[in-house]
N, C-alpha and C positions, 0 to 999 in steps of 0.2 A: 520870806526869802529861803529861807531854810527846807520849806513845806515843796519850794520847785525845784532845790537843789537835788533834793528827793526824790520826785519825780521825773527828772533829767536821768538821776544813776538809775533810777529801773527802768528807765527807756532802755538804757544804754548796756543795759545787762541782757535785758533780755534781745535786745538785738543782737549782742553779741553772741549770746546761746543760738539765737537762728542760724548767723554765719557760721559759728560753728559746724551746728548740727550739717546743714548746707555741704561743706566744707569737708568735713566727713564721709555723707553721701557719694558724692562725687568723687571723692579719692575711692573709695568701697568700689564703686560702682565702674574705675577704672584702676583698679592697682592688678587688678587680676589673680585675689586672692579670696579662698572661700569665708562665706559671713561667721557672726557671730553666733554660737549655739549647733554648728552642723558636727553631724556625727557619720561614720560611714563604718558597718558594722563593729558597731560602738567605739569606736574608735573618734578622738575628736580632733576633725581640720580643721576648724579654726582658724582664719590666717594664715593659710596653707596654701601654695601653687598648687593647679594640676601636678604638674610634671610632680613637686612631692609628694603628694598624696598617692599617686602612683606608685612613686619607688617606695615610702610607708607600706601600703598594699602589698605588695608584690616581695618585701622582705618575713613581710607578715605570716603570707604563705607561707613561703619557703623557711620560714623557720618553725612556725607548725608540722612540715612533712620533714623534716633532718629531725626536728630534737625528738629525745627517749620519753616515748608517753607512756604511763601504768595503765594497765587493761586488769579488773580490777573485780574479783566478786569474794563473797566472803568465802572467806579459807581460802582463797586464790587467788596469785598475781603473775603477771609475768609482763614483760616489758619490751615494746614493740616500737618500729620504725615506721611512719608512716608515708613514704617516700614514694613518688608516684601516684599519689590519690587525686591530686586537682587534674583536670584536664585544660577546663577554662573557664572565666567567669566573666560576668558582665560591669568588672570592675570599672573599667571605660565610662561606659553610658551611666552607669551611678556619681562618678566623678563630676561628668559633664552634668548632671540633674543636681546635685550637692552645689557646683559652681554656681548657678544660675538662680538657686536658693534664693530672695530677698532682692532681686535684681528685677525690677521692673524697667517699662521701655520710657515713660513722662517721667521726669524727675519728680515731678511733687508728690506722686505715688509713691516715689523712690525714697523721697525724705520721709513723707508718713509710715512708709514701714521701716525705715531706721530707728525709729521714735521707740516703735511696738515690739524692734526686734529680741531685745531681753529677755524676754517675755517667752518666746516659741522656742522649740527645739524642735529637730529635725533631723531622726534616726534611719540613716537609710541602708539594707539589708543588703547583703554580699551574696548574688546567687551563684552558685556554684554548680557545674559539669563534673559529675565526680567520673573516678574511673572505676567500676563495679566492679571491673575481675578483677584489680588490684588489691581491693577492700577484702571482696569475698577470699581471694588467697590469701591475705595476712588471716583475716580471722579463720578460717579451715584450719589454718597452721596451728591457731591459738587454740581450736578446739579439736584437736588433736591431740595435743598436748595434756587438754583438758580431761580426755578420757583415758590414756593411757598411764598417765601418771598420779594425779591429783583425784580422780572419781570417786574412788568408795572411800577416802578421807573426811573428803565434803560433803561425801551424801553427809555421813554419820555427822558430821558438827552442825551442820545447817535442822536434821530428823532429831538427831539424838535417840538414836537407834541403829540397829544393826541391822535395816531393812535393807534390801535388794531395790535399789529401783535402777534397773539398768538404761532406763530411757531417760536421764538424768543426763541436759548435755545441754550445750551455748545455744541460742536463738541467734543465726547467725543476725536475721531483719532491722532487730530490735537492736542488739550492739550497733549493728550498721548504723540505726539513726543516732546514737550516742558518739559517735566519731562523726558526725557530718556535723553535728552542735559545737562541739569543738575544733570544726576545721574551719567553718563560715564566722567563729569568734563570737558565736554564739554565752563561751562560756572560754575562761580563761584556762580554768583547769588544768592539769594537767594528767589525771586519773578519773580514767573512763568508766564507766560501769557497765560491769557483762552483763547481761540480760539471763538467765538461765529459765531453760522452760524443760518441762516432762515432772517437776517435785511436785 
């Protein structure tokens, strides 16, 4: 008696874990929120509408180009606004690709990747439209600055000498891709690293 009693509750458990799981799928699969494990340049929606995933995005930006970033080499700093650098990105269509994550169109596919989904994660990249004159004018500014004031300080501490190297000055290219890593959230950072070429 005892031995069916037994084998009743693990009937009835494990059916119950079906329905659940079931039950789950199917709320997942209409509540219209993104799955478990989704990330959207690094960033994790989880649980997340569109519509916030969006305004997340989109403050993300916008507080990466207002707040005061350090531009940043040694013996040197100076501290810059990066405002006006996005033009556009394809935040949209990553949104809609992250939704769709784990959402199959049969349901019993549906509940098998509910089972599996723990397991994956799914990072998906922020492409960005920058705005080049904007970039290149802040940093012109910044290397400007760079020569006029700071130059034969930092040759001498970087050399440690009293050489002349007057072709000693910013790689505009190379900073450029250090502020695109941290505008795409690449990197949290908030101190960028100048890039210097001619030492």
């Amino acid at each position: 008696m005892k031995k069916a009693a037994k084998i009743v509750l693990s009937i009835a458990v494990i059916v119950f874990a079906l329905l659940s799981a079931s039950y789950a799928a199917v709320t997942f699969k209409t509540t219209g929120k993104m799955n478990k494990n989704v990330y959207i340049a690094n960033i994790d929606v989880t649980g997340s509408t569109k519509q916030k995933v969006c305004a997340l995005l989109t403050k993300l930006l916008e507080e990466k180009q207002s707040t005061l970033v350090v531009l940043k080499t040694e013996g040197y700093e100076t501290t810059v606004r990066l405002k006006g650098t996005v033009e556009n990105t394809n935040m949209i269509s990553q949104i809609n690709r992250a939704y769709e994550h784990g959402r199959k169109k049969s349901f019993v596919n549906n509940l098998s990747y509910w089972f599996s989904i723990r397991k994956e994660t799914v990072n998906l990249s922020l492409e960005i439209k920058y705005n080049e004159l904007q970039i290149d004018s802040i940093l012109e500014s910044v290397k400007n600055d760079f020569i006029n004031g700071n130059k034969s300080a930092i040759i001498k501490r970087i050399n440690n000498s009293n050489s002349n190297q007057s072709d000693l000055t910013i790689d505009i290219e190379a900073t450029k891709q250090n502020i695109k890593k941290y505008l795409c959230n690449e990197t949290n950072k908030k101190e960028i690293e100048i890039v210097l070429t001619g030492s």
